[in-house]
C-alpha positions in Angstrom: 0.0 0.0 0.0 1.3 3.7 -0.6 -0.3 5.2 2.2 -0.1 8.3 1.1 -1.5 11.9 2.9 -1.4 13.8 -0.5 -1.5 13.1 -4.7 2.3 14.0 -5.8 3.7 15.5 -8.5 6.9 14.8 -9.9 8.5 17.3 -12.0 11.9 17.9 -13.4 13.9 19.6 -10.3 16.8 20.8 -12.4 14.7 22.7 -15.4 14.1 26.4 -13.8 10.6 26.9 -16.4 9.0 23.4 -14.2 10.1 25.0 -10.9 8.6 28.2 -12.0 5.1 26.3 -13.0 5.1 24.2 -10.4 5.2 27.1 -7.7 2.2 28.7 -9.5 0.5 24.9 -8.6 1.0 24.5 -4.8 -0.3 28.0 -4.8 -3.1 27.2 -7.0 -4.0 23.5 -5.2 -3.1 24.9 -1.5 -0.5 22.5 -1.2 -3.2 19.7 -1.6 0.1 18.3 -3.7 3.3 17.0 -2.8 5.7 18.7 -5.7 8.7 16.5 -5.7 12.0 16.7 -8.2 11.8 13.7 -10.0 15.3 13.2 -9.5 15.0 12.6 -6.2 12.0 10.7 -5.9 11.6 8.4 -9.3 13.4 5.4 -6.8 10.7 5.9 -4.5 7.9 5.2 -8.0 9.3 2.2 -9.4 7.2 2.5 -12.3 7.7 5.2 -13.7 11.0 5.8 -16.0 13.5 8.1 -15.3 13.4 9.5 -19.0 10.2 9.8 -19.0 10.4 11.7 -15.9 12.7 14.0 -18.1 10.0 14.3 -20.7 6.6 14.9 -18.7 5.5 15.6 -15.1 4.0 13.1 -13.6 1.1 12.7 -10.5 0.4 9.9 -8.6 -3.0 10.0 -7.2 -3.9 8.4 -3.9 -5.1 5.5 -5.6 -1.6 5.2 -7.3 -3.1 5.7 -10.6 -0.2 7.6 -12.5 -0.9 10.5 -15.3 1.3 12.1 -17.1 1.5 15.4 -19.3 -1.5 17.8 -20.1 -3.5 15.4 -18.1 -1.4 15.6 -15.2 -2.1 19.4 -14.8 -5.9 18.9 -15.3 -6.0 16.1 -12.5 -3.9 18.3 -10.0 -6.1 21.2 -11.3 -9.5 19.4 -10.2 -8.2 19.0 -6.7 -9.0 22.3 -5.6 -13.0 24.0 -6.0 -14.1 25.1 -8.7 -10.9 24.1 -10.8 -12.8 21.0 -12.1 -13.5 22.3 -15.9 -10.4 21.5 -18.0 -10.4 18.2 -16.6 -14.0 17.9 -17.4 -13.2 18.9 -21.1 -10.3 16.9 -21.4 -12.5 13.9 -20.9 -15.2 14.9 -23.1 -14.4 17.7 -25.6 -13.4 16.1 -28.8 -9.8 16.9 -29.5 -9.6 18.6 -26.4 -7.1 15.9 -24.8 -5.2 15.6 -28.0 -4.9 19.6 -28.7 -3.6 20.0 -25.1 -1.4 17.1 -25.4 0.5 18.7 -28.3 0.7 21.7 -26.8 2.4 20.2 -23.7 5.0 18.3 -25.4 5.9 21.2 -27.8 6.5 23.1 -24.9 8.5 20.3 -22.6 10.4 20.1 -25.5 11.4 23.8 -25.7 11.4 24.4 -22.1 14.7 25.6 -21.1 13.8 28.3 -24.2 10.2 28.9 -22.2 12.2 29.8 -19.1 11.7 33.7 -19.4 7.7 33.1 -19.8 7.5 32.2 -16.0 
């Protein structure tokens, strides 16, 4: 069992644009979510690959259910009140999921060029 208190995000520790992003989140979810560097914690998640850790965050819900990506941010995002929507229209807006899912790895793969957005 994970016996876990909160969901937890992993996210790239060493790329300054994710730490940026993910400080807007704990704000946002009122540190309902552990943020964790993934290079600290992917040991502790077994099943999820540390290159893929380098390519997307990831959350682990209570459950242990593990997202990734676009997702990711919509999960963490319904946590908190009133902050239920995109996850809503990622499930059920047609090419909602894969219009945010291009999005996000266009900009994980540019973020260290993103840096100066946050």
């Amino acid at each position: 069992a994970l016996n876990m208190v909160r969901s937890i995000l992993l996210y790239d520790g060493e790329c300054s644009f994710c730490t940026c992003w993910v400080e807007w989140l704990k704000v946002t979810t009122k540190d309902k979510v552990e943020c964790l560097p993934s290079q600290s914690s992917c040991e502790r998640f077994p099943q999820i690959l540390i290159e893929d850790c380098e390519r997307s965050i990831h959350w682990v819900d209570l459950k242990g259910n593990v997202f990734k990506g676009a997702e990711a941010i919509f999960r963490i995002l319904a946590c908190v009140l009133g902050r239920t929507w995109p996850l809503w229209m990622y499930e059920n807006a047609p090419g909602f999921a894969l219009v945010t899912e291009g999005c996000y790895q266009m900009v994980s793969k540019n973020r260290k060029l993103l840096r100066f957005v946050c």
